[in-house]
C-alpha positions, 0 to 999 in steps of 0.5 A: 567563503563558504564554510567547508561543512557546506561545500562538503554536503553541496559536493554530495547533493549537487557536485557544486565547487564553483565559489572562487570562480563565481567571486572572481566574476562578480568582482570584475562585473563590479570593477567595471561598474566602477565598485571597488571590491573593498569597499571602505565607507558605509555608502561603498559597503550599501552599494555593494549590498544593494548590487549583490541583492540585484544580482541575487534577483536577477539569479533567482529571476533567470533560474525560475522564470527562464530555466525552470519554466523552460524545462517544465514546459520541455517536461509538459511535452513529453511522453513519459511519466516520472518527470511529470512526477518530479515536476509536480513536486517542484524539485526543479522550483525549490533547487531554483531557491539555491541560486540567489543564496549561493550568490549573497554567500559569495558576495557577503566577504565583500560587505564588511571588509573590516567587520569579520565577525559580522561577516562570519555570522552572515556566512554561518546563516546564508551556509545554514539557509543553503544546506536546509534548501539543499535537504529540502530539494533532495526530500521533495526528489525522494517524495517524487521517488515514491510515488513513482514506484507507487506508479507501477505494480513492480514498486508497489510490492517494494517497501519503496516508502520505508526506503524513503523514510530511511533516507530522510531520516538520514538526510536529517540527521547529516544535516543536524550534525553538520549544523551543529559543527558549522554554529560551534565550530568544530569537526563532524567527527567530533560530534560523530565520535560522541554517539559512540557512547550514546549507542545505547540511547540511540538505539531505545529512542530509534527501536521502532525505527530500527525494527521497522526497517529490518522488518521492511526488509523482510516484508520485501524479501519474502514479497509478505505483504504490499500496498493494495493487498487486502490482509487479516489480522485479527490480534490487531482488530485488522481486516482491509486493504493495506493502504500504506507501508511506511518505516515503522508502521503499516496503514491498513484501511478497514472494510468498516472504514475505520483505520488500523496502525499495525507495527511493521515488525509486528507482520513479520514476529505474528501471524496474519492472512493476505488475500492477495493469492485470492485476488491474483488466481482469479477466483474466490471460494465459496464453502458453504454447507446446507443441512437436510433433515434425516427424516427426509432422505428416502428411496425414489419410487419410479412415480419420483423419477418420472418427475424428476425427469423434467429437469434437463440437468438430471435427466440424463443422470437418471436415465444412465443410474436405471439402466444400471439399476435395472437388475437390481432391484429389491430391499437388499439391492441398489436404488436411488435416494433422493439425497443422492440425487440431489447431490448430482443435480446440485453438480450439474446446475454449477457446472451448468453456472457460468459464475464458477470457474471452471479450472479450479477446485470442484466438489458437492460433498456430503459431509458426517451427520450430525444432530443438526441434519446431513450437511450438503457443502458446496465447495467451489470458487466463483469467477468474479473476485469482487466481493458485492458479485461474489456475494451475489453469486453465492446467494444466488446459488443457495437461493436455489438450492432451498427453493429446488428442496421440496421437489426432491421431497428433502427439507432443510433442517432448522431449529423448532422456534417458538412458532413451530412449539406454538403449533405442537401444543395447538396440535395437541389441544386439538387432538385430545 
């Protein structure tokens, strides 16, 4: 008979309660086969092992081959996904397994009627064989499971993996306890009663596993972080794209190809940056800033403005900034800098880019001066979030702004180097 402890957890996996049943049918195949039941002799009990291990096959054979196949075939056709999940997995195939040892099970108090001791230690094995491929279907289902919510954008902000962790670990752990009552022979809750004193070891040996989960929580609840999103935490030496949320750990690949572990608690106890708004808002910022030379920045004569006409971004600007200049002129009125118009050009040419995007913050700013120059910053977001485009328009914009310089009579502050102090003392040599 099969042992309590088993039916208990094939009542929980499965809803399987048909041992009776199933020896009564297997009896009367064999009575009509002319096999007693209680078989008496060596060549009796032979026989009867050789017809229950054909049966067993015969089990295994129609399960797998008719069954299974059948089903798969049915799942093949069709048009959803996450029974194409499960079939991948071989959920369907590893639950085939069960049928042949169910069988041997039932049919092994009919081996060695006299032999109970015998019969107790095929038992206690075939009940230890069926529990270990019961735990083994339901983690190939809870594997199916994740890659499922991995499937949709929905499961990917759930730490589904953690949730699957969890359950395995518990699985586990119903399994060793039940295996440990089956082999000694006593109840679950003796062993059950006993980890009440060794709370404190289980609590220091599962910590990470403990924090991990209710940090797991946490990241769920607050939707911190999930697979795919690009992070930064620069304590752990993090900076890319998380690949993997597990129960104590979160696998982030970095941009250098290199794999950083962070501990899932750490994400909720520090601080880190997630680049996920970036990449949902549709745009990416570019904040960048060129200095230019003080010595530079002058009044434009009308000679300057004239040429600076033939720019058809900023004539427009120079024709409205005369207009309202016109009667007032002089050292004490109003009048155009190059600087300042500069800043207008600068505004109409990314206005005029069809990188920027147009619904996010816009600004050309001139910034306090420094002893490195006046800073001219660029604050606006690009249209394309990925990072070689990104950098392609950035570089782009700024390869324009130092070629276009010179022709508002600005410079772009840079530091003497040895060449410039080579040309001063040559300047000097000659002069003297």
């Amino acid at each position: 008979m099969i042992s309590v402890y088993t039916v208990t957890l094939i009542n929980c996996y499965q809803g399987l309660a048909v041992e009776h049943e199933l020896r009564e049918l297997l009896i009367a195949g064999l009575n009509m086969m002319g096999i007693s039941e209680t078989p008496q002799d060596a060549v009796s009990s032979g026989v009867v092992i050789v017809t229950s291990l054909l049966l067993a096959i015969i089990a295994y054979v129609f399960v797998r081959r008719g069954v299974v196949q059948g089903l798969n075939k049915i799942i093949e056709r069709s048009k959803v996904r996450w029974d194409d999940i499960f079939m991948e997995h071989k959920v369907l195939e590893k639950m085939s397994v069960v049928v042949p040892l169910i069988v041997i099970d039932v049919m092994v108090p009919l081996y060695f009627p006299n032999e109970h001791w015998l019969e107790g230690v095929l038992q206690t094995t075939l009940t230890l064989l069926i529990m270990l491929q019961v735990t083994r279907v339901l983690f190939a289902a809870l594997n199916a499971s994740n890659d499922m919510a991995d499937s949709n954008d929905v499961g990917r902000r759930l730490p589904i993996n953690s949730v699957v962790q969890l359950f395995k670990l518990f699985l586990s752990f119903v399994f060793l306890i039940l295996a440990v009552s089956l082999v000694t022979g006593n109840s679950p809750i003796y062993f059950l009663s006993g980890l009440g004193v060794a709370t404190g070891l289980v609590m220091l040996v599962f910590r990470d596993t403990i924090l991990g989960f209710v940090a797991g929580i946490q990241l769920a609840a607050n939707n911190m972080v999930s697979r795919g999103d690009w992070i930064e935490m620069s304590k752990y030496g993090a900076d890319g794209e998380v690949e993997q949320v597990s129960l104590t750990t979160v696998k982030v690949r970095n941009w250098d190809k290199t794999i950083t572990m962070i501990p899932a608690y750490a994400l909720v106890s520090d601080a880190f940056r997630n680049w996920r708004g970036m990449s949902e808002s549709g745009g990416r910022r570019i904040k960048r800033a060129v200095n230019i030379d003080l010595n530079t920045v002058h009044f434009l004569d009308d000679e300057q403005i004239e040429s600076l006409k033939a720019f058809k971004l900023i004539a427009p600007y120079l024709s409205d900034k005369q207009a309202q200049l016109k009667n007032n002129s002089g050292i004490n009125g109003r009048r155009l800098t190059n600087l300042g118009t500069f800043r207008a050009y600068l505004e109409a040419y990314l206005k005029a880019n069809q990188n920027i995007h147009p619904q996010m913050t816009f600004l050309v700013r001139q910034l306090a001066s420094t002893q490195t120059g006046v800073p001219m910053e660029v604050y606006v977001f690009s249209n394309d979030i990925r990072w070689a485009n990104y950098e392609a328009i950035q570089a782009d914009i700024f390869d324009h702004i130092f070629a276009v310089l010179p022709e508002f009579g600005l410079r772009a502050y840079q530091h003497p180097s040895g060449r410039d102090m080579e040309g001063i003392s040559l300047h000097s040599r000659e002069s003297s």
